[in-house]
Every structure is written in C-alpha cells, then in structure tokens.
N, C-alpha and C positions, 0 to 999 in steps of 0.2 A: 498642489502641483506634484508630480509622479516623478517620484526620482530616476534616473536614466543609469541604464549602464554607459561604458565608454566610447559606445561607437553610436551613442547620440539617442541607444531606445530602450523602451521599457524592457527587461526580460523576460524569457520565455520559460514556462514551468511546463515539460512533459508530465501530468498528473495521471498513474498508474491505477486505479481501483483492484478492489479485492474478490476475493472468492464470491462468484453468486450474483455480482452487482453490475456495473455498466456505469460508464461515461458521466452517466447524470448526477453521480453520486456527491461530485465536485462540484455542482452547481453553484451553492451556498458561495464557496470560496471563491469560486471564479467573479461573483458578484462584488463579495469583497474586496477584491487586487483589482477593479474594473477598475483603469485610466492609470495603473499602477504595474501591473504585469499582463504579460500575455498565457493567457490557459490553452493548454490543448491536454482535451479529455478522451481520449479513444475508447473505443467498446472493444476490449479483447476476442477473440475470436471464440463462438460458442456463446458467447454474451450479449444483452441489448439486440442492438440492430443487426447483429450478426449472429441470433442464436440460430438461426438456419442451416448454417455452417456444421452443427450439430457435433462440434469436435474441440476440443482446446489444442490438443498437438504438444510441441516439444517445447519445453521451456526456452532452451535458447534459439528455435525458429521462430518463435515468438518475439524475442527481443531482437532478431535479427530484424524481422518485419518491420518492428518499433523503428526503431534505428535508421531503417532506410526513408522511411517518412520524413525524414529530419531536414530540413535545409541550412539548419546551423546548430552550433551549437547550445544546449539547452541545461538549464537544472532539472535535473530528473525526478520525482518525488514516488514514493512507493510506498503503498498504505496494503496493508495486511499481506496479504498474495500479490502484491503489484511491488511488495520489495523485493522478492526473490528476484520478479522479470528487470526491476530497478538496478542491483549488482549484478545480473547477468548482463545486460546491457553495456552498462560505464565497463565493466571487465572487458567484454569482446568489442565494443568500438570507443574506446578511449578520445577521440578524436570528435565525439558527437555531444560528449558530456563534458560541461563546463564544474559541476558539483551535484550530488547527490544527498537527498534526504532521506530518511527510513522514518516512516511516519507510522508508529505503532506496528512493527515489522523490524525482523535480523535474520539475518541468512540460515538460521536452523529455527524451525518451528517447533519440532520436538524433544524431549527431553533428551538425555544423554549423561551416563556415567562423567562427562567433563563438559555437561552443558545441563546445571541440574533446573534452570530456572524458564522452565517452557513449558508447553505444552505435554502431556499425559499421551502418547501414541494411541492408548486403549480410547481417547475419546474421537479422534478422528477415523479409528478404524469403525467405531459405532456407526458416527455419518455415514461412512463408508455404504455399510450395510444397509441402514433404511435408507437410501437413495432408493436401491432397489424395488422398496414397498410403497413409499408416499416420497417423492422428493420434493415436493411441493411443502410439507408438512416438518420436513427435513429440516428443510432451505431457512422457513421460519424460524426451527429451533435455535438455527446457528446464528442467524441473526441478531434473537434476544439476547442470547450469551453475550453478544458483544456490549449490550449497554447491562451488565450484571453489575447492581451496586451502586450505579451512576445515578446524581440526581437527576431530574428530569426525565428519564429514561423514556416514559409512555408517549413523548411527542417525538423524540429522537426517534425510536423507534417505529413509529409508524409514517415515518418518513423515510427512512430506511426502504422498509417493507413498501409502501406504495410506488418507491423509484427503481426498487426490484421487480417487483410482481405488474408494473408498467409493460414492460418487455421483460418475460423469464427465462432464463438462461438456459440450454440445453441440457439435459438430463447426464448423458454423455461429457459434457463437457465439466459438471460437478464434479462426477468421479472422476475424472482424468486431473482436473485439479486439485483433491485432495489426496491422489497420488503424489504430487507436486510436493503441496505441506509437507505428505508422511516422508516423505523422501530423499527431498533436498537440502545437502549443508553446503553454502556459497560461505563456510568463514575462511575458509585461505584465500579467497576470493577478496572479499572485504577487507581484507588484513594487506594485498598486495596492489590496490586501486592507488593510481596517480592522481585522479581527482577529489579534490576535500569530501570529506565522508559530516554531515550532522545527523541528528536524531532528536525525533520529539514522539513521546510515549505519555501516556495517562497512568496518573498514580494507581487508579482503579481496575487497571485492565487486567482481565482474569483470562486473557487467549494468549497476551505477551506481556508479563510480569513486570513490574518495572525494577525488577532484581535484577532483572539482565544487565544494566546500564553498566556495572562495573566489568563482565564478563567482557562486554562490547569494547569497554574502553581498552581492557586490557587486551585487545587483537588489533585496538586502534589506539593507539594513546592519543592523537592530533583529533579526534574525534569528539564535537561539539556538541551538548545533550539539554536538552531542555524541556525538564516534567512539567504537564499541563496539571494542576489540581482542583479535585471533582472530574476527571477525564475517564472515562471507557477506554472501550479498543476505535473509536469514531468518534476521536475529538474534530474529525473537518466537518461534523453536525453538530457538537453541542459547544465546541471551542471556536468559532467559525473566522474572530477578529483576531481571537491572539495568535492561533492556527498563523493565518493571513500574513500579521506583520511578524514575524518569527520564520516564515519562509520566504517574503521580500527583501528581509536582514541577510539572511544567509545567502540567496541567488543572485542580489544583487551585490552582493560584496565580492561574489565569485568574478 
C-alpha cells in the first residue's frame, strides 16, 4: 500500500532532467514510485519533444514555465542542469514548492576561489567549442563522463544514450545550456529558500564531487544529504530503488 500525504494522496515529484536529455530520462524511477507517487517528467524547451523549439532561453522563464504548469504544490527534484531550474523555481514561486531535492546537482557548477569542489570551467568551455564541430559526438562525450568510474557503467550508459539520441536535443539549445552551467551561482538563493532543501549525490561522481556536501551544508545547515555508494553523476539509472524510496522519504514527509 502507498503511503498518502495529508490530504488523502500519493505525492507529486516535478522531475527536472539535465543537460542534453529529456523527460524519459525518469522513466526507471517513475516505474519505481508507480502506486507510490506521482511523476511529472517534462522535456525542457530545445529538448525531446520540444527540440524544434530550437532554443533553451532564460533560466528563470524557464522555471517560470515549470511553475505555471503546476496545479498544486509539488517536491521539486533537479538532476544535474535541472537543479539550477529546481532553486530557481522554489526561490521565485515559493508557493508552488512543497520541498526540494538536488539530485547530483548545487547551485554553482564551476569551480571558484570559495567554491573549490566543482567543476574545471576549462572543461565546459571545451564542450562549448566542439558543439560547434560535431555536437552529436559532443553530446556523447559528456554523457560517458557522467558514468566515469561507476560500476556497471556500459548498460547505464547506453541507456542514457539511447533516451538521448531517441529525440536529440537542439544544437542551439546545448550551447545555450552550458552557458547556464558556466555561469550560474543560485547559492544565495539556496541558502535563503523557505522550503526544506535534501540532497542525494554519488560517491563516484567526477561532474559534482561529493566534496561539495559539506560546503552545501554549510549555506544550509537544515539540509538533509544522502550519498548513494558505487553512484556516478546518474544515480536515477544505476540507483533506481534506493534513488525511489530516498525521495518518497523526503516528499512525502514534506
């Protein structure tokens, strides 16, 4: 039996995907929480069903968009590039977000003199650049990086890759998203959110370090963290039950 939030129903998880991917990326976990939560997976604009669109646009008309879909209030979940639109979101419509997860994702992707545990700027400025030549080939590289290290990797990943390259995302809209990474720090943001803040990251993950966890804490002390072991930067592929009840724990407690 599915345990109920207070007004008699299953919760609902707005699930954000990342750089490159689309809606389907959830699929695994939506299976998982099936009778248990409700999923809503959206394909970001420039992505999936919407790479026609041919644009990503502005991070927070983005989550503005998110946001207005909503008919109630929801736990927000943001996996790689879908946590920055995740704390843009709960920051500008507080009223729509019940709690907030960062799932392999912090509001600063790149490194920084007083944020040393991230990302290398010189490695997104690279993607950057072969966009331009192969981003097809690109899209790939950045992919595998995410399962670097991780057991299993060669099925993870070509599952990955198959729910990408299904519907591929607009050329346009890659670079306009790793403008995004290079460029946005949401930690004042994170740090001033009325709705509870958790996190779940993979020991493994070589795009967001699990170094970070203390830096996070300390812009959130009330902030709840739970490392997945053997995990990448896609533990909602290769973590997919503990993923599941780990984010049923925390949405449904909200």
């Amino acid at each position: 039996m599915s345990r109920e939030s207070a007004a008699g129903m299953p919760p609902t998880l707005l699930c954000i995907h990342g750089w490159g991917l689309n809606g389907s990326v959830w699929q695994d976990l939506a299976g998982a929480l099936a009778g248990r939560a409700r999923v809503l997976a959206p394909d970001l604009p420039g992505h999936g069903a919407r790479a026609g669109e041919g644009r990503f646009g502005v991070l927070e008309a983005v989550a503005d968009e998110l946001a207005a879909g909503l008919d109630a209030r929801v736990c927000v979940v943001g996996w790689s590039l879908g946590g920055l639109l995740a704390l843009s979101l709960a920051r500008r419509h507080p009223d729509k977000v019940s709690s907030l997860v960062l799932l392999a994702a912090t509001p600063r992707f790149v490194r920084a003199p007083d944020w040393p545990h991230a990302m290398d700027p010189g490695v997104l400025a690279d993607f950057a650049r072969d966009l331009a030549g192969d981003f097809s080939s690109t899209l790939t590289r950045f992919l595998a990086l995410q399962f670097l290290g991780a057991p299993g990797r060669g099925e993870a990943l070509r599952t990955l890759k198959a729910r990408c390259l299904a519907m591929p995302p607009a050329p346009g809209a890659l670079a306009e998203g790793l403008e995004i990474l290079r460029g946005t720090d949401l930690r004042a943001e994170l740090a001033g959110l009325t709705a509870p803040v958790h996190g779940l990251f993979g020991d493994l993950d070589t795009l967001v370090p699990v170094a970070v966890v203390p830096d996070l804490q300390r812009l959130r002390p009330d902030m709840s963290v739970h490392v997945l072991r053997g995990a990448g930067h896609a533990p909602l592929l290769t973590h997919v039950q503990e993923v599941a009840d780990r984010l049923l724990e925390w949405c449904d407690g909200a």
